[in-house]
C-alpha positions as CSV (number, residue, x, y, z in Angstrom):
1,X,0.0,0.0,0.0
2,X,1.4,3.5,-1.3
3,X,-0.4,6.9,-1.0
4,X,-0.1,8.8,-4.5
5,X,0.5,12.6,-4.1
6,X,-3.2,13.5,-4.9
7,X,-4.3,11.3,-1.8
8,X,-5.5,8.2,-3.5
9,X,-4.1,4.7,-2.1
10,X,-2.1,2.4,-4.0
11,X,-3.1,-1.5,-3.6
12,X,-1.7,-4.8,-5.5
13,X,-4.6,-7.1,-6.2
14,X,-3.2,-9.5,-3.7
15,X,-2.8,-7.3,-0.9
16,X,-6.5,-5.7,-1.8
17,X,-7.5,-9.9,-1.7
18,X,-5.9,-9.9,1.9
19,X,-7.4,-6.8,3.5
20,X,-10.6,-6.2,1.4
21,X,-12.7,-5.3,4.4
22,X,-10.3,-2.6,5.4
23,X,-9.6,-0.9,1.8
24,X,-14.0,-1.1,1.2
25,X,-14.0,0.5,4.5
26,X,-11.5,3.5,3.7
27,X,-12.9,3.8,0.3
28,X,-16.7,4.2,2.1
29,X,-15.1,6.8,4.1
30,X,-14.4,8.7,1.3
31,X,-10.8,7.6,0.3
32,X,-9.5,6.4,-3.3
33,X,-8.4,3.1,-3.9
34,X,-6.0,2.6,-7.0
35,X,-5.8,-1.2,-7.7
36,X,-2.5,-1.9,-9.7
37,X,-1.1,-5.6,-11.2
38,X,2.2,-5.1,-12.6
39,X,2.5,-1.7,-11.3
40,X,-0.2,-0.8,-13.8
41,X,-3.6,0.8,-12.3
42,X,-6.4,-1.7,-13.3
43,X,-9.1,-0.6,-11.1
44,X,-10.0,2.3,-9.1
45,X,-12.8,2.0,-5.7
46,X,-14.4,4.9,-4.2
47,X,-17.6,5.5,-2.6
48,X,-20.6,6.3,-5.4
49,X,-21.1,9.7,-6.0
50,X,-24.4,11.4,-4.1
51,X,-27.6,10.4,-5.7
52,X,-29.3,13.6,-5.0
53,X,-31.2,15.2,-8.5
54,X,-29.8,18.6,-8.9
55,X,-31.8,21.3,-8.2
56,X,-34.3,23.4,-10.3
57,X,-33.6,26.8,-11.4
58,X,-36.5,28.6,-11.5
59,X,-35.9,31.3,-14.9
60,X,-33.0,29.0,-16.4
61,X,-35.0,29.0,-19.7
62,X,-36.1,32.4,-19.7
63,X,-36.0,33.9,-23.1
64,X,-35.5,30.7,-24.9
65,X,-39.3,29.1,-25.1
66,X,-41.4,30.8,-27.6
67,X,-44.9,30.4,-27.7
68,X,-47.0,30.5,-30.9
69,X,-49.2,33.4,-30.8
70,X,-52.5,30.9,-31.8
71,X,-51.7,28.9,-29.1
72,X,-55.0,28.8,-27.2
73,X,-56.9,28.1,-30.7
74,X,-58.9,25.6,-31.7
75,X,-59.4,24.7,-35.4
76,X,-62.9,24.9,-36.7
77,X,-62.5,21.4,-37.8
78,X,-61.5,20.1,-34.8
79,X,-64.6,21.7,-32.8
80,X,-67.1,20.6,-35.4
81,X,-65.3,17.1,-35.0
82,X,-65.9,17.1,-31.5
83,X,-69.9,18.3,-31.5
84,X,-71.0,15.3,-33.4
């Protein structure tokens, strides 16, 4: 096990094997796990991202919906179509 400059953790697959419980444990607390073979990074862990929907901005559209000025009219056809 090796910490990299930017924090993350560096693991070997067979030392991740040996101590899984701990590195899920540090990765659930927020940490970065780099898994390597070879010295080569195969796999990264971390904790999934926050599943919260981001939040409406009320006036984020403003100026970019149109609405057709006959809108809120019916076509004659359509009315007689729906009398019968």
């Amino acid at each position: 096990m090796a910490k990299t400059p930017s924090g993350s953790i560096r693991v070997g697959v067979r030392e991740l094997r040996g101590n899984l419980t701990r590195y899920l444990r540090e990765a659930s607390q927020g940490a970065s796990i780099l898994v390597t073979s070879q010295d080569t990074i195969i796999a990264e862990i971390r904790a999934p991202a926050p599943s919260t929907p981001a939040r409406r901005q009320p006036g984020a559209l403003r100026g970019q919906i149109r609405i057709a000025e006959d809108f809120d009219t019916f076509p004659d056809a359509m009315l007689d179509a729906m009398e019968r």
